[in-house]
VEXBA-225806 format. One record per residue (C-alpha): residue in three letters; x, y, z. Coordinates in nm, 4 decimals, always signed. Layout:
(node 'ALA'; (X; Y; Z));
...
This chain:
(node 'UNK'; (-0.6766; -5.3017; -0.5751));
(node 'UNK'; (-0.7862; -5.4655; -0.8916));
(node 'UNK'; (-1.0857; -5.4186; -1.1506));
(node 'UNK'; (-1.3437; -5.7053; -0.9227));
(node 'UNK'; (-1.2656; -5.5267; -0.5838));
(node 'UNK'; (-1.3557; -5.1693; -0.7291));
(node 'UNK'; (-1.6625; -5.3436; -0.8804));
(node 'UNK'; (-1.7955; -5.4395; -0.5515));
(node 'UNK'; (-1.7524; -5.1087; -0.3802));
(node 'UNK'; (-2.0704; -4.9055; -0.3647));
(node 'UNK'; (-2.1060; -4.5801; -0.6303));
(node 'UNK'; (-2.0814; -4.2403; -0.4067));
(node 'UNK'; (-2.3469; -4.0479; -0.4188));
(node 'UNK'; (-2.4475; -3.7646; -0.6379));
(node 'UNK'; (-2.3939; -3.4359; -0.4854));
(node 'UNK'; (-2.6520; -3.2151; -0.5609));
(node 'UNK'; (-2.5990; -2.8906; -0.7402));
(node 'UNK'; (-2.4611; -2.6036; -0.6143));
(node 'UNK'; (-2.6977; -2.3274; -0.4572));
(node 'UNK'; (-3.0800; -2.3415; -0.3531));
(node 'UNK'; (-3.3528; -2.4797; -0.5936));
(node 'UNK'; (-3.6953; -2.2959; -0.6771));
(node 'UNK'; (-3.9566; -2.4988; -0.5246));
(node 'UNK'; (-4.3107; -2.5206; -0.7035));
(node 'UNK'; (-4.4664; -2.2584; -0.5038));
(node 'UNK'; (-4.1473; -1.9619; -0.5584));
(node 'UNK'; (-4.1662; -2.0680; -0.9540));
(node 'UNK'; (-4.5121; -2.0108; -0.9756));
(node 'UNK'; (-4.4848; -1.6758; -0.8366));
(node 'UNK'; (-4.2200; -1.5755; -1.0434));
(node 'UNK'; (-4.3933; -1.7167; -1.3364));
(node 'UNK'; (-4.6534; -1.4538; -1.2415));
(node 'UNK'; (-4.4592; -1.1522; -1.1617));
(node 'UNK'; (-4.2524; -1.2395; -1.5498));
(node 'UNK'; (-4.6149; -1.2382; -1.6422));
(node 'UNK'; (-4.7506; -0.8800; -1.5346));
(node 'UNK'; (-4.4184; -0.7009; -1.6448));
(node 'UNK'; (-4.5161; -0.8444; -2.0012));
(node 'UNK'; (-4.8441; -0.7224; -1.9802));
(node 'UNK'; (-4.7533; -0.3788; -1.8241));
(node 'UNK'; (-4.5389; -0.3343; -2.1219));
(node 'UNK'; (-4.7976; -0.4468; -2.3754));
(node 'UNK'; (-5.0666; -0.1792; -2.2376));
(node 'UNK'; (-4.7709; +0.1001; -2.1878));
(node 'UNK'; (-4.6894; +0.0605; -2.5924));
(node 'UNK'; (-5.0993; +0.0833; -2.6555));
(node 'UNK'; (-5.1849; +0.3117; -2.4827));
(node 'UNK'; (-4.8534; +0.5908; -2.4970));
(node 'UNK'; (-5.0195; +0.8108; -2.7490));
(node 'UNK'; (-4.7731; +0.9075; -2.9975));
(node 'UNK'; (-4.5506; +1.2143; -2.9925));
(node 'UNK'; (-4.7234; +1.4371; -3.2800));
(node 'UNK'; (-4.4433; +1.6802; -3.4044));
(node 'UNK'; (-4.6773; +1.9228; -3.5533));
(node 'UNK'; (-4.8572; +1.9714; -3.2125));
(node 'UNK'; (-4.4836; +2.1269; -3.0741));
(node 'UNK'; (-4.5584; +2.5355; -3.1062));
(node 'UNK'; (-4.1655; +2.5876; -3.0150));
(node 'UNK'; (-3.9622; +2.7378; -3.3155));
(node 'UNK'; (-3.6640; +2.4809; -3.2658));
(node 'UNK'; (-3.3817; +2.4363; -3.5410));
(node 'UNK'; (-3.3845; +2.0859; -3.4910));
(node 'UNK'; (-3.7893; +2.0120; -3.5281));
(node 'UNK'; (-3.9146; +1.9243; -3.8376));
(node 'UNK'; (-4.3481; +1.9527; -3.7524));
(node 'UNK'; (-4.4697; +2.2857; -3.9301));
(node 'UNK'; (-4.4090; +2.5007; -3.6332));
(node 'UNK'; (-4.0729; +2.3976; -3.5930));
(node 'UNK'; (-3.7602; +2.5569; -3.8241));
(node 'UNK'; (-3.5802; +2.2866; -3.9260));
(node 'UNK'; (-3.6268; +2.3757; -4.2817));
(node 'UNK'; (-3.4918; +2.7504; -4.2352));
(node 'UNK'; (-3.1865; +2.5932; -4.0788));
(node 'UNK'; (-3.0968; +2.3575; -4.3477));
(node 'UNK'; (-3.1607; +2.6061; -4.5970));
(node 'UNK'; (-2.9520; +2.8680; -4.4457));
(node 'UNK'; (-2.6624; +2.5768; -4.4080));
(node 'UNK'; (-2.6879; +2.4604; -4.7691));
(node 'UNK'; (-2.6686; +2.7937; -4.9006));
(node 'UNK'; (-2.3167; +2.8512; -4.7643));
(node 'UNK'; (-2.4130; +3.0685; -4.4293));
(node 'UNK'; (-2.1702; +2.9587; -4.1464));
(node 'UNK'; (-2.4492; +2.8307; -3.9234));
(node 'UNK'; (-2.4459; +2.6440; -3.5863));
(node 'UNK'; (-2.7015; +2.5581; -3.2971));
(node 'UNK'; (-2.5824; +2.7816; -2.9838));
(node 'UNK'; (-2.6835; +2.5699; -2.6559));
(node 'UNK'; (-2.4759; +2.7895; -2.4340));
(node 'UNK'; (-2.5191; +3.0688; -2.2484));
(node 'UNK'; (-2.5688; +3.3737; -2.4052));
(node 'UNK'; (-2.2630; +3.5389; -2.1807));
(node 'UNK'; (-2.0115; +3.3307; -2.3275));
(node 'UNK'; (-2.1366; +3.4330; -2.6754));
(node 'UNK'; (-2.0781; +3.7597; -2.5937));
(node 'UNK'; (-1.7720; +3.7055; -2.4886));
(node 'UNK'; (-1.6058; +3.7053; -2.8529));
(node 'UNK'; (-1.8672; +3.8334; -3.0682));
(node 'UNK'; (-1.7662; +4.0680; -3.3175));
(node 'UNK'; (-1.9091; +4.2202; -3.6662));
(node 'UNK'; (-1.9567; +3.8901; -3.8147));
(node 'UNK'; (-2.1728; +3.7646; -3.5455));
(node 'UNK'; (-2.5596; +3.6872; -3.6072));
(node 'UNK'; (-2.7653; +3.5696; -3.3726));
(node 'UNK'; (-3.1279; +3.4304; -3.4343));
(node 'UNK'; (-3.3425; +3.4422; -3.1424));
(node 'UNK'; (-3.6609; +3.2880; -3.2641));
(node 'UNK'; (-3.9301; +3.2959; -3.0007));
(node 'UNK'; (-3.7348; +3.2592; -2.6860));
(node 'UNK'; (-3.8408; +3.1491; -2.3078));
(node 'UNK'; (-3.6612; +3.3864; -2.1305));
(node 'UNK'; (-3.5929; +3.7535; -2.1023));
(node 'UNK'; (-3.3249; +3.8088; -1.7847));
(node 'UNK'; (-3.0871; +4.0639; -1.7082));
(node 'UNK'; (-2.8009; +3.8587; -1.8049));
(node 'UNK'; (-2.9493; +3.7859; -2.1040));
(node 'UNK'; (-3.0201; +4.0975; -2.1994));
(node 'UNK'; (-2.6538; +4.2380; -2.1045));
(node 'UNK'; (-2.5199; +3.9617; -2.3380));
(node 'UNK'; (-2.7201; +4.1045; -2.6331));
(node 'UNK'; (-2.6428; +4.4326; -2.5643));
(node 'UNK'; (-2.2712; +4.3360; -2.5661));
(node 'UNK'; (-2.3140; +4.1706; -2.9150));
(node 'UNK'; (-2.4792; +4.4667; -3.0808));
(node 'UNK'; (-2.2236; +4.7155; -2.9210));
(node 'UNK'; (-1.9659; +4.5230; -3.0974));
(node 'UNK'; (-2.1017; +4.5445; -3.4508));
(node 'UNK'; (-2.3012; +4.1971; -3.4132));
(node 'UNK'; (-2.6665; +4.1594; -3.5502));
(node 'UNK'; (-2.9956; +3.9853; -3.3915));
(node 'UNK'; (-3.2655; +3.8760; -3.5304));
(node 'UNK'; (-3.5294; +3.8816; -3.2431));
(node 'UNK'; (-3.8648; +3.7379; -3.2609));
(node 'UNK'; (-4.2069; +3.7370; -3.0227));
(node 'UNK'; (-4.2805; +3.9126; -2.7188));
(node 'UNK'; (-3.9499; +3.7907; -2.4742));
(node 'UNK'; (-3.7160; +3.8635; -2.7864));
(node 'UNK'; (-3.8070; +4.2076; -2.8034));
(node 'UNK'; (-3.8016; +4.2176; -2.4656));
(node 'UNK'; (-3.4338; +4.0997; -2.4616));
(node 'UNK'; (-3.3026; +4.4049; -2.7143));
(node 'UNK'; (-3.2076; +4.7477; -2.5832));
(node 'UNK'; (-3.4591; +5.0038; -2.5071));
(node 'UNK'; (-3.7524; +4.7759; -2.6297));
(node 'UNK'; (-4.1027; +4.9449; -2.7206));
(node 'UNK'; (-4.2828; +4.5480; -2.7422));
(node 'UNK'; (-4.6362; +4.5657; -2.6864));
(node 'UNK'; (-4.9706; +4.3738; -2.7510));
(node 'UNK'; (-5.1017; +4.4058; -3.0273));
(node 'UNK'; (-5.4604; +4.5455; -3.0713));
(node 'UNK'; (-5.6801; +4.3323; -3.1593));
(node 'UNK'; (-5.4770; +4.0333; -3.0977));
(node 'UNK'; (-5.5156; +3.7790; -3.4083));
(node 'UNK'; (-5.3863; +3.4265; -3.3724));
(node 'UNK'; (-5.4455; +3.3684; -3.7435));
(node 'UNK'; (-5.1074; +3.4605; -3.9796));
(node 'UNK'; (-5.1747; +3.8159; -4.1326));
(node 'UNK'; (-5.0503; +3.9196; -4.5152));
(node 'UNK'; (-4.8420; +4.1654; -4.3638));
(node 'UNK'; (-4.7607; +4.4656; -4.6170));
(node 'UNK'; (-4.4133; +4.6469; -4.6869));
(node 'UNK'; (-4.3459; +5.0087; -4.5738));
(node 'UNK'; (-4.1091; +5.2387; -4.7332));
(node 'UNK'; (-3.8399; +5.1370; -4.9004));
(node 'UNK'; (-3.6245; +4.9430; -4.6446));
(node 'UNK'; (-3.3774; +4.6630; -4.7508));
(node 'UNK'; (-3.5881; +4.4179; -4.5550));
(node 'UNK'; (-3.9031; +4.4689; -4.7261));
(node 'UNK'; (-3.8103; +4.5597; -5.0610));
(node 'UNK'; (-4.0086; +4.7219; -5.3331));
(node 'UNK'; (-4.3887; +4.8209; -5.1701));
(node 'UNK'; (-4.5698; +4.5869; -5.3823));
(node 'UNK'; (-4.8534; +4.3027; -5.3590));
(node 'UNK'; (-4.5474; +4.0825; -5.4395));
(node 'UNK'; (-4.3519; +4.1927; -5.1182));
(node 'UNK'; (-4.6086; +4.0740; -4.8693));
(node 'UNK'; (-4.4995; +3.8340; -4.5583));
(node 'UNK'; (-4.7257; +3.6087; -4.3465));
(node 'UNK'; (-4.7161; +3.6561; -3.9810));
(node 'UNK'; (-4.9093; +3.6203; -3.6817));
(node 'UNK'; (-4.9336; +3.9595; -3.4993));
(node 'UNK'; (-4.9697; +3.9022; -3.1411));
(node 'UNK'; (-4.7515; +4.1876; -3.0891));
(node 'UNK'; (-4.6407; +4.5064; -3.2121));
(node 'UNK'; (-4.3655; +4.7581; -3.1687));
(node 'UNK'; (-4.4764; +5.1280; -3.1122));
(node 'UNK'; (-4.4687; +5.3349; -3.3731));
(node 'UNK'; (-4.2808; +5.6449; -3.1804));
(node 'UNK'; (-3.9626; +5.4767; -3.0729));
(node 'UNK'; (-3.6526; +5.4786; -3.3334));
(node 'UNK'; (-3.7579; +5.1843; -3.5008));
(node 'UNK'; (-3.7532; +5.1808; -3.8543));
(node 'UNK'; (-4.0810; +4.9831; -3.9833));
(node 'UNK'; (-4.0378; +4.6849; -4.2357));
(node 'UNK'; (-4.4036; +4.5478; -4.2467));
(node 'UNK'; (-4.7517; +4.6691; -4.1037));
(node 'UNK'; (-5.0815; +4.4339; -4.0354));
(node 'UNK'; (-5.3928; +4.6163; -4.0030));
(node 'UNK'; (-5.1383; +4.9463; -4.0205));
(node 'UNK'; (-4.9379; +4.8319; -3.6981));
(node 'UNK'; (-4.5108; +4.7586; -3.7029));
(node 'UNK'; (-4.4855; +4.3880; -3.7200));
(node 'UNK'; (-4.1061; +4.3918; -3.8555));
(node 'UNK'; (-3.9157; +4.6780; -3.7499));
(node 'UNK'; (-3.5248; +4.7365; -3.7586));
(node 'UNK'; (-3.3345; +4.8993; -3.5242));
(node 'UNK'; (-2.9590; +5.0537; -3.5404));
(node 'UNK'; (-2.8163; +5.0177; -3.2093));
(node 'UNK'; (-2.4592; +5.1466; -3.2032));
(node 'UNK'; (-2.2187; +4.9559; -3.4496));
(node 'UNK'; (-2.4628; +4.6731; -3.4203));
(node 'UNK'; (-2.8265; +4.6237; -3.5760));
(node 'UNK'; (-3.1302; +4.4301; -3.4505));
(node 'UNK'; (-3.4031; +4.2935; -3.6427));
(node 'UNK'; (-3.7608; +4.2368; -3.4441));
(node 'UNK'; (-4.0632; +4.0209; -3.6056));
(node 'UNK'; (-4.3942; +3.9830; -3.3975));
(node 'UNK'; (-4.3755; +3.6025; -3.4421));
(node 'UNK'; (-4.1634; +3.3299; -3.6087));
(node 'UNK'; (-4.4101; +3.2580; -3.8501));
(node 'UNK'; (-4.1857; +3.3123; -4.1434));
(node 'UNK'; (-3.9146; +3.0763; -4.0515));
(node 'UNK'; (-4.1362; +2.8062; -3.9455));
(node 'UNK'; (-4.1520; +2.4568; -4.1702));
(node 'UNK'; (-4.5280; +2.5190; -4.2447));
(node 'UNK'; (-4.5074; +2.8720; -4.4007));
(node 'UNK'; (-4.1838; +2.9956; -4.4869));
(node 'UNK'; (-4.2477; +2.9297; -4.8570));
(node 'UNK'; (-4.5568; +3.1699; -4.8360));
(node 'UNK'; (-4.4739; +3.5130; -4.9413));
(node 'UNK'; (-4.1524; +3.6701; -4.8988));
(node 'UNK'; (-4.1113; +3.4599; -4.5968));
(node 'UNK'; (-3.7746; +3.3525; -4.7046));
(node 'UNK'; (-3.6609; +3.6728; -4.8553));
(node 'UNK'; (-3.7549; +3.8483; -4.5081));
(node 'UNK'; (-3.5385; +3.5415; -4.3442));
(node 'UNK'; (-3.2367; +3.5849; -4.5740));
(node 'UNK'; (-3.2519; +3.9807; -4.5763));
(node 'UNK'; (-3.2732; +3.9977; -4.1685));
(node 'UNK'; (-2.9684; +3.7084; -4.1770));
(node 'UNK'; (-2.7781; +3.9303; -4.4060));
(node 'UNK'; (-2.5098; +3.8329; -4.6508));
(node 'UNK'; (-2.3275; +3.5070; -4.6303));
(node 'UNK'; (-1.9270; +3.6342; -4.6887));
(node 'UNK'; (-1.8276; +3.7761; -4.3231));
(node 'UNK'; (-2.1300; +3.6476; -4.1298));
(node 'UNK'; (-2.1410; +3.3723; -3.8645));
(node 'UNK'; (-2.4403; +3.2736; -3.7967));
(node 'UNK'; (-2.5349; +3.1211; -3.3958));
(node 'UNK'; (-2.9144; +3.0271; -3.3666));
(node 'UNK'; (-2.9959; +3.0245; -2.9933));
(node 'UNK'; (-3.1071; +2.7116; -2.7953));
(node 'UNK'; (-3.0404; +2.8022; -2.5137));
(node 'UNK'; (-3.3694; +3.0033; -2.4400));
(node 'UNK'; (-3.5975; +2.7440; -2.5596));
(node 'UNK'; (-3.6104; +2.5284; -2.1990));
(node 'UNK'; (-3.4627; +2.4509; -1.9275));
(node 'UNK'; (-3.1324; +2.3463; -1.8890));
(node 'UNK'; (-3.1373; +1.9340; -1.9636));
(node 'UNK'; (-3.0716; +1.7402; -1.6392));
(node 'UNK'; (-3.0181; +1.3387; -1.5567));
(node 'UNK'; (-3.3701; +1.3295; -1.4666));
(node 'UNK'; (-3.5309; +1.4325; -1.8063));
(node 'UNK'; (-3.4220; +1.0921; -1.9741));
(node 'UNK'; (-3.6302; +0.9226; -1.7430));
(node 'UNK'; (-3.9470; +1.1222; -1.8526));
(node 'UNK'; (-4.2385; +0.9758; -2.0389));
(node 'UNK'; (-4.3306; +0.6415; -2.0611));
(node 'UNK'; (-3.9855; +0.5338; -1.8972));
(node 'UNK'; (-4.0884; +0.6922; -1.5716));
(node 'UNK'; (-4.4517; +0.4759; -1.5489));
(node 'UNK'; (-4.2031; +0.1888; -1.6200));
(node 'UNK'; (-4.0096; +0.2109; -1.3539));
(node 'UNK'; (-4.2598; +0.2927; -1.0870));
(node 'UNK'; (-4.4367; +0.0056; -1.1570));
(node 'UNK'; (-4.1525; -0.1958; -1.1441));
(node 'UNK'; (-4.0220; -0.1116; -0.8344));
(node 'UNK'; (-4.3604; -0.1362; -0.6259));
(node 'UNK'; (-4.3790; -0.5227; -0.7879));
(node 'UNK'; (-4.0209; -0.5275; -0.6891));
(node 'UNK'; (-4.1564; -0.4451; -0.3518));
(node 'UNK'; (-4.4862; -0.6512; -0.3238));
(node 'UNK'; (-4.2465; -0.9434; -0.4143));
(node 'UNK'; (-4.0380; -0.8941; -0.1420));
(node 'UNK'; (-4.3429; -0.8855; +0.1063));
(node 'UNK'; (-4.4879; -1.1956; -0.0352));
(node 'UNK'; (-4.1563; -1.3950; -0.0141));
(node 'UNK'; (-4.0812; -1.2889; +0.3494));
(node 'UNK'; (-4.4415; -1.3692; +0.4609));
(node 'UNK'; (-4.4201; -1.7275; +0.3001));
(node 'UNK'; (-4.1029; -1.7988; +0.4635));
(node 'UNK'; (-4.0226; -1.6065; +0.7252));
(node 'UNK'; (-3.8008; -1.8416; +0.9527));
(node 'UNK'; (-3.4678; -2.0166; +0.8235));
(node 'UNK'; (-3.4750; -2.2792; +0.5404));
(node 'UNK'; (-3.2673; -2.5139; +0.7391));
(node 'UNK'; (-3.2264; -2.5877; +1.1020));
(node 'UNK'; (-2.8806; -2.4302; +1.2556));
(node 'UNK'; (-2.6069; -2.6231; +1.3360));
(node 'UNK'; (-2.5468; -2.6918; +1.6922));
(node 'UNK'; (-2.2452; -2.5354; +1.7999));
(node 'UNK'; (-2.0205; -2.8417; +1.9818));
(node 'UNK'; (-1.9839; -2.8489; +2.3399));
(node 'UNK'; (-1.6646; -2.7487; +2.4846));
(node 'UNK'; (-1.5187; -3.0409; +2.6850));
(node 'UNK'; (-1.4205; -2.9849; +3.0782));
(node 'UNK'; (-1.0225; -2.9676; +2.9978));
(node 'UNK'; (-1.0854; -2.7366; +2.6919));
(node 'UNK'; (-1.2895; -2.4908; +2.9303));
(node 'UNK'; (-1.0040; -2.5255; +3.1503));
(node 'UNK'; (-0.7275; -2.4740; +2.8892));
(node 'UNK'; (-0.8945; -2.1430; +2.7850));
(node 'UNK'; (-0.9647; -2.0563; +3.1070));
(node 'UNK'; (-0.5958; -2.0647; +3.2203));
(node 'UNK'; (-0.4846; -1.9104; +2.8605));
(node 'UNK'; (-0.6811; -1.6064; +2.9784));
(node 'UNK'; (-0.4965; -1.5913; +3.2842));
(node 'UNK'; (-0.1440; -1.6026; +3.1641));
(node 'UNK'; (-0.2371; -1.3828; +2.9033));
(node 'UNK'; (-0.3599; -1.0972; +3.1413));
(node 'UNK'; (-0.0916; -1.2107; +3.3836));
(node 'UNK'; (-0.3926; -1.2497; +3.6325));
(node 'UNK'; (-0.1941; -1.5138; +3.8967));
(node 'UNK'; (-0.2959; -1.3558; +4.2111));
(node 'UNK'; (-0.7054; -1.3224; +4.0709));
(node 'UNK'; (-0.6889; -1.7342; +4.0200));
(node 'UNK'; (-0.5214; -1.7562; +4.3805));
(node 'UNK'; (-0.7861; -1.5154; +4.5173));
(node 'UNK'; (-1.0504; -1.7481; +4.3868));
(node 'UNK'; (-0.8973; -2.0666; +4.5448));
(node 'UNK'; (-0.8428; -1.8904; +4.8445));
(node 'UNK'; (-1.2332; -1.7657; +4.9003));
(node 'UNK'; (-1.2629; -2.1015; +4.7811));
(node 'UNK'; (-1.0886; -2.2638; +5.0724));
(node 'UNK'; (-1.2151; -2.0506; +5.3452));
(node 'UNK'; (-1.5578; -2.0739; +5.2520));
(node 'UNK'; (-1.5273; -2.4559; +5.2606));
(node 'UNK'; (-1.3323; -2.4118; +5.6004));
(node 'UNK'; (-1.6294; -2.1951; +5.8060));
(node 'UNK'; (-1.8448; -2.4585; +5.6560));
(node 'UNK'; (-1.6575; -2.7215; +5.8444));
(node 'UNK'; (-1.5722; -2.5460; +6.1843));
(node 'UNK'; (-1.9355; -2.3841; +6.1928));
(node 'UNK'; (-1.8311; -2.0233; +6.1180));
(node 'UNK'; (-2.0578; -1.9693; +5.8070));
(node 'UNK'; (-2.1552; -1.6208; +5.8482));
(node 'UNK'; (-1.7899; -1.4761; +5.9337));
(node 'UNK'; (-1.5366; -1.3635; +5.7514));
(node 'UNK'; (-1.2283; -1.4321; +5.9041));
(node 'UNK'; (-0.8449; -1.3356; +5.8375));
(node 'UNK'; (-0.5712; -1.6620; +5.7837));
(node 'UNK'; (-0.5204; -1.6586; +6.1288));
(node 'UNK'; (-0.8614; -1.6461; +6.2454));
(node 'UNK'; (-0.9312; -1.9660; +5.9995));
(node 'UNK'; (-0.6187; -2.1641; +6.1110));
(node 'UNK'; (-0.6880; -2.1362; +6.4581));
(node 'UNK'; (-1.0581; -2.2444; +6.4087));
(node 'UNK'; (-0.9500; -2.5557; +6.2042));
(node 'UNK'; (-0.6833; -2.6447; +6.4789));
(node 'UNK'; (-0.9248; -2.6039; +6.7567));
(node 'UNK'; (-1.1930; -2.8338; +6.5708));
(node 'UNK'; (-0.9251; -3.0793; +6.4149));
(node 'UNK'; (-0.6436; -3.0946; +6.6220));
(node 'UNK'; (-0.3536; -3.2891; +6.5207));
(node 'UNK'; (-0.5199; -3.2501; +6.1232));
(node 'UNK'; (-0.4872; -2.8388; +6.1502));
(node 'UNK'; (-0.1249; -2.8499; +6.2469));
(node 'UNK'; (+0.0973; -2.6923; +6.0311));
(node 'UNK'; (-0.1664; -2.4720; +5.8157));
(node 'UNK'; (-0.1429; -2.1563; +5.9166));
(node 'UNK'; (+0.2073; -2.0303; +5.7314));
(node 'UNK'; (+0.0269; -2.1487; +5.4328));
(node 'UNK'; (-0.3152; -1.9791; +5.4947));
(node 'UNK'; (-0.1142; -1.6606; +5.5609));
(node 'UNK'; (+0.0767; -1.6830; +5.2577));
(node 'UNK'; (-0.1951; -1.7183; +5.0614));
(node 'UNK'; (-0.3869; -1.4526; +5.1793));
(node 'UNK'; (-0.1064; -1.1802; +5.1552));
(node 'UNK'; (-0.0007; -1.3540; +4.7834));
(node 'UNK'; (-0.3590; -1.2419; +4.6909));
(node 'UNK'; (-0.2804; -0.8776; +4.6768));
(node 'UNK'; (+0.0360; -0.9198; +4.4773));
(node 'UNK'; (+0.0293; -0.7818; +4.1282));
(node 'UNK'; (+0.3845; -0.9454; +4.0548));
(node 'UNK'; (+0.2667; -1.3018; +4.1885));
(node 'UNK'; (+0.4667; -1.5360; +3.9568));
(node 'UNK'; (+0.2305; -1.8058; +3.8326));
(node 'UNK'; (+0.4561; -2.0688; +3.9222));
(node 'UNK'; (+0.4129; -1.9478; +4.3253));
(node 'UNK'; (+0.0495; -1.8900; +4.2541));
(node 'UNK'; (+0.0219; -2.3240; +4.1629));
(node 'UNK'; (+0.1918; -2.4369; +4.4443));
(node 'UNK'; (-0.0368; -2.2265; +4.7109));
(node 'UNK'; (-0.3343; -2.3367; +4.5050));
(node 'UNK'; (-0.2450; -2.6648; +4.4966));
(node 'UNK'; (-0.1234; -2.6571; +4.8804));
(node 'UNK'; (-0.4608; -2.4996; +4.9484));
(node 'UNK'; (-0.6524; -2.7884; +4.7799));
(node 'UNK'; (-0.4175; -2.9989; +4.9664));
(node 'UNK'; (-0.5384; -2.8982; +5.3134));
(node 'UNK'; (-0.9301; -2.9019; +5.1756));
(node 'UNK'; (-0.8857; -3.2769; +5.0982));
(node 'UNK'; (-0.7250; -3.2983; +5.4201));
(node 'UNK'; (-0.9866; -3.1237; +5.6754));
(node 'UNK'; (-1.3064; -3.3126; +5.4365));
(node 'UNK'; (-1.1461; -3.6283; +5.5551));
(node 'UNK'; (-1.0863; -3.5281; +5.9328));
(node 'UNK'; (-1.4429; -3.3758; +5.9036));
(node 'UNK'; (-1.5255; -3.7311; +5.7762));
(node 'UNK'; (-1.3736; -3.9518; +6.0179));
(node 'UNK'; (-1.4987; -3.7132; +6.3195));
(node 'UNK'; (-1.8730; -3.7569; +6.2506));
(node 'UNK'; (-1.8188; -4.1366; +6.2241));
(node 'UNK'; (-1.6538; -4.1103; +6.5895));
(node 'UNK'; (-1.9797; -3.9163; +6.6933));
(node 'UNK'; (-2.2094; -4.2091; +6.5574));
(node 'UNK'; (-2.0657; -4.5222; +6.7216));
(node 'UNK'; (-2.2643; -4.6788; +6.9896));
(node 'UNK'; (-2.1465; -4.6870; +7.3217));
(node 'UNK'; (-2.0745; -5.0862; +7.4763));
(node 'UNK'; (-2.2047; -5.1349; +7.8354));
């Protein structure tokens, strides 16, 4: 073929690309839906007020806002304590706690049995705590916690009593600031540290080898006030020494345990609500648009006569079925037969039917009957070879085309005029 011949052939056409095209309509929406996620994310970053630290009244290690005690736990780390955030139970604490062990408790959530076993267990083994609030004293042995009277929420210049290691020398100099919600009563074994308005707000307390340290709040480890005072002397005096200590400050109490579901709190959690009902409204507006198919279905293609047949006797000889395609010839054939000899209603045995066609036909019924017969009593075989079953089949068809041609001739005889 040369270079003028494949000039004069006719350019196939362009296929079009692969996979359905947006129409103007299903753009438009989607333009739309684009449009209001935008906009729902604009008014969620206007109007998600932001996270004030200071606001947080939770004495965590790892806050920095002026309630928080981030500062206490960087100081204690810089000045050579062996420190580390506990998140754990306290169970497995107390599993190998030993003299060294210090525990800080500052203002925890809980106060349960197990809890309170596992501090037990530390102090009987030498350990210290440093408790603070209502729920730590509750969590030390034989607790006296109470409410204070008179309850102030405003920090108090608490002064020193005695001359206990924790306060120090009973001077203006000595003085802590603390909140005093609470107090410890003044006839258990405690030994007071600091009174406000001449009730315990630091008391220690020698259980076993162990010894636990109780403050009403956590006002003097907080960010916003532990440089007021003795604040940090109190801290480092209830901590104790740095050689032989380890220091764990507890977690654990201050929430609930963290699941999955929490990273999916605050303005994440608006986010995806909204996202999934427009995920939803889209879905309703696109099936309601278009709810029949795209394109008309293809017409499955007719099976031809000879095909039908082909799978028709494929289903026989797979089910080895020969006598059930016999049967149907045979009903076939004596149907057609008490059609012919006037028996329609009847039922009648091979026999009965070659006696009727013989009587009707004469000379044209001769000869049937062995093959009726055989046919009938083939129709009950299981083991009919389909080789047998053709040849009555086709020997029955034989005699139809035979008896439709006597039946043929005869009703001609009846309609030819009689000559005078």
């Amino acid at each position: 073929m040369n270079s003028s011949t494949l000039a004069s052939l006719p350019h196939p056409a362009r296929r079009p690309a692969p996979g359905p095209a947006l129409d103007t309509k299903d753009r438009r929406m989607v333009l739309i839906i684009l449009g209001l996620v935008v906009a729902l994310l604009v008014l969620l970053a206007i109007f998600t007020p932001a996270e004030d630290a200071n606001t947080n009244p939770v004495p965590n290690s790892y806050l920095s806002g002026k309630h928080g005690a981030k500062a206490a736990y960087t100081l204690l780390e810089q000045s050579g304590y062996s420190i580390e955030h506990w998140e754990e139970p306290l169970s497995q604490l107390a599993l190998h706690a030993d003299s060294s062990t210090v525990l800080v408790l500052a203002e925890p959530y809980s106060s349960e049995r197990e809890d309170r076993r596992a501090v037990a267990t530390i102090l009987r083994k030498g350990g210290r705590v440093l408790a603070t609030g209502m729920n730590g004293g509750l969590l030390l042995p034989d607790s006296a916690v109470t409410e204070a009277k008179g309850v102030a929420f405003a920090a108090c210049e608490a002064q020193p009593e005695g001359l206990q290691p924790l306060a120090g020398p009973a001077s203006s100099a000595s003085t802590i600031w603390i909140v005093p919600r609470y107090t410890w009563k003044e006839d258990s074994e405690a030994r007071t540290a600091y009174t406000c308005a001449g009730q315990p707000v630091v008391v220690e307390l020698p259980i076993e080898k162990g010894r636990a340290i109780w403050w009403a709040s956590s006002t003097p480890l907080e960010n916003g006030s532990i440089q007021r005072g003795q604040n940090l002397e109190l801290l480092l005096n209830s901590i104790g020494p740095v050689q032989n200590h380890h220091v764990y400050w507890d977690e654990s109490l201050h929430g609930r345990v963290q699941t999955p579901w929490d990273f999916v709190s605050g303005p994440v959690w608006p986010l995806l609500s909204f996202g999934f009902i427009g995920l939803i409204l889209l879905v309703i507006f696109s099936f309601s648009r278009r709810s029949g198919p795209v394109r008309p279905l293809p017409q499955a293609p007719r099976t031809t006569p000879i095909e039908f047949l082909d799978a028709l006797g494929a289903l026989y000889r797979s089910t080895g079925a020969a006598s059930t395609a016999l049967q149907i010839a045979w009903e076939r054939f004596r149907t057609q037969a008490a059609l012919l000899t006037g028996q329609r209603n009847l039922k009648l045995s091979a026999s009965e039917v070659a006696a009727n066609i013989e009587r009707r036909f004469g000379a044209a019924g001769a000869g049937i009957e062995a093959d009726l017969i055989a046919a009938e009593e083939a129709c009950s075989d299981e083991t009919l070879k389909p080789r047998r079953a053709l040849e009555l089949v086709r020997a029955l068809r034989r005699h139809e085309e035979t008896l439709r041609n006597a039946s043929a001739r005869h009703s001609t005889n009846l309609h030819v005029p009689v000559q005078t």
